[in-house]
C-alpha positions, 0 to 999 in steps of 0.5 A: 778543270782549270788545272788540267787545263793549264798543266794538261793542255796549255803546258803539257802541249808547248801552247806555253812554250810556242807563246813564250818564243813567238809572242812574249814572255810578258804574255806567257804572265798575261795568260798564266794571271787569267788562269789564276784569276779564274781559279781565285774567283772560284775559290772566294766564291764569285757569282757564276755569272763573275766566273764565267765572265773570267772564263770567256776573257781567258779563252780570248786570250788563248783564241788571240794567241792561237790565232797568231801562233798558227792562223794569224801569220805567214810562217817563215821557212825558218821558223822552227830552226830560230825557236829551236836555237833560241829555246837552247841559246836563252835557257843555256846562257845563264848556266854558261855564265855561272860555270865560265864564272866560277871556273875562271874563278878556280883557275885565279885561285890556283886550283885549276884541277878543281874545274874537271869537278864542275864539269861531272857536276854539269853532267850529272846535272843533265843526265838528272834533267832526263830523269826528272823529264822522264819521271813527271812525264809518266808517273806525274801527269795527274799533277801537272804542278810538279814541273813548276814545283820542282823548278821553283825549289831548285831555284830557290836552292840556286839562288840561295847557293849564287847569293852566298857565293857572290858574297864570298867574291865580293868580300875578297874583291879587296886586294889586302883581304885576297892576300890576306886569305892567301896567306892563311893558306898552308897550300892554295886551295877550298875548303871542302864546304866552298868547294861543295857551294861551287860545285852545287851552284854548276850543278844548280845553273844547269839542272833548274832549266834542264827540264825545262829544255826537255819539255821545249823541245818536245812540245817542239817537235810535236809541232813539226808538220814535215821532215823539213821542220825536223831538221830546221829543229836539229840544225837549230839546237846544233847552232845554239849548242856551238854558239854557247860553247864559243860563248864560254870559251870566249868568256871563260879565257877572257875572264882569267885574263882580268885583274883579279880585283876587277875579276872579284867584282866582276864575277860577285855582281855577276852572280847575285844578278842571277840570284836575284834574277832565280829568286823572281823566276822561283816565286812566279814557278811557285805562285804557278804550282799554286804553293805561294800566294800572289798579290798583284801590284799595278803599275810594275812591269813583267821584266822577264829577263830580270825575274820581275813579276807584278807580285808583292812575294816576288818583289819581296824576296829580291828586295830581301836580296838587294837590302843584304847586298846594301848591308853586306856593302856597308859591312865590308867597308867598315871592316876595312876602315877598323883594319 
């Protein structure tokens, strides 16, 4: 029952999505913790009484935040067209970051015809995102975990495929080790395996959110209570639309622009940020779905645009992360000193 609340009503019908928006990220967490803290009581066999008293905290909160979703507050006229662009503005800014990324990235390495592949990846990837939406929403309602268990592995993929790739750019930021590689080349261009790597990380940074985005907008819509909301929903997804490509022109032809070096660097750091960001989102999708533990730890906060989460899986992985980039740091440096 507590899974078809969560997954069939609070999900499902964009309660999640409205509290991310309106509200807070850090309050989605809150919320998501109260239903796994009632299912935990369950599970180690609470008293009826604990249990119950664990149901009424959760129901205070959805009250709370309902209260303040359709009750509580004035509703501003542009209300819906500000979630609408920020719903595609906020999930479509870190894919544009790792195209515009590893498109300068191709152009610098003298393979600018290569860049049309990360585009068929982009698209694939969206057309996959429909069919993904399309394939829960009718054949998956009776698991409603699916959603967040499929976003956890692609992102577990992602981040995994950003990792390798940072790495990569990183041990080339040194201008003797890029000429170095150049060198070695008969004729400029990727081996089929980096290219692969690249391709899957465009492919990657659009499908894990796609979804996702799908699932927004219809819990969007469904709360559109006249025509007038509708196009507010519209105009709003065309805004955020045009100023994500502004956004990607700007910083694709700024990026080719940078010295290379500073480019390498640049764009490594850039790219495990995101990993470490992805491997966060991918522990909390997964602690969600109910296929990884969560053990909570006081005093961390919910960095939501940083992927942190007050858990020791989450926390584990990305410290698993920045002690391989220390390393991988450490390991250059002495490469660099013995050549």
């Amino acid at each position: 029952m507590v899974d078809d609340a969560y997954f069939g009503e609070f999900e499902t019908q964009g309660m999640e999505a409205a509290i991310g928006q309106a509200i807070s990220i850090k309050r989605v967490y809150q919320v998501e913790g109260m239903f796994r803290t009632v299912k935990s009581e369950m599970k180690s066999g609470g008293s009826h009484m604990t249990v119950l008293q664990e149901i009424e905290k959760l129901k205070g909160m959805l009250d709370e935040d309902a209260n303040v979703l359709d009750g509580g507050a004035k509703k501003s006229p542009y209300a819906m067209l500000i979630a609408s662009f920020l719903i595609i503005f906020r999930e479509g800014i870190e894919a544009i970051l790792v195209i515009g990324a590893i498109a300068a990235y191709l152009i610098k390495s003298g393979n600018k015809d290569k860049v049309r592949s990360i585009y068929y990846g982009v698209g694939m990837a969206v057309i996959l995102s429909i069919a993904s939406w399309a394939l829960i929403t009718q054949f998956f309602k009776s698991a409603g975990y699916t959603v967040e268990l499929i976003e956890g592995i692609t992102l577990l993929l992602a981040m995994a495929v950003l990792f390798t790739v940072s790495y990569w750019l990183l041990s080339k930021a040194q201008a003797q080790v890029w000429q170095k590689y150049i060198q070695n080349k008969v004729v400029v261009s990727l081996t089929k395996g980096s290219m692969f790597a690249l391709a899957s990380a465009g492919f990657l940074a659009v499908y894990r959110e796609g979804a996702e985005i799908v699932l927004f907008y219809q819990a969007l819509a469904a709360r559109a209570s006249s025509s007038y909301d509708t196009r507010m929903l519209i105009v709003g997804f065309v805004a955020g639309i045009a100023t994500l490509v502004a956004f990607y022109i700007v910083y694709r032809f700024g990026s080719v622009k940078i010295p290379i070096k500073q480019f390498f660097i640049a764009t490594g750091l850039l790219l495990y940020l995101l990993s470490f960001i992805f491997a966060g989102e991918a522990i909390n999708k997964l602690q969600i779905a109910g296929i990884v533990g969560s053990t909570g730890i006081k005093y961390v906060p919910v960095i939501g645009t940083l992927g942190i989460y007050p858990t020791l899986q989450s926390l584990a992985i990305q410290l698993v992360l920045v002690l391989a980039l220390v390393s991988a740091f450490i390991y250059q440096r002495l490469k660099i000193e013995k050549s």
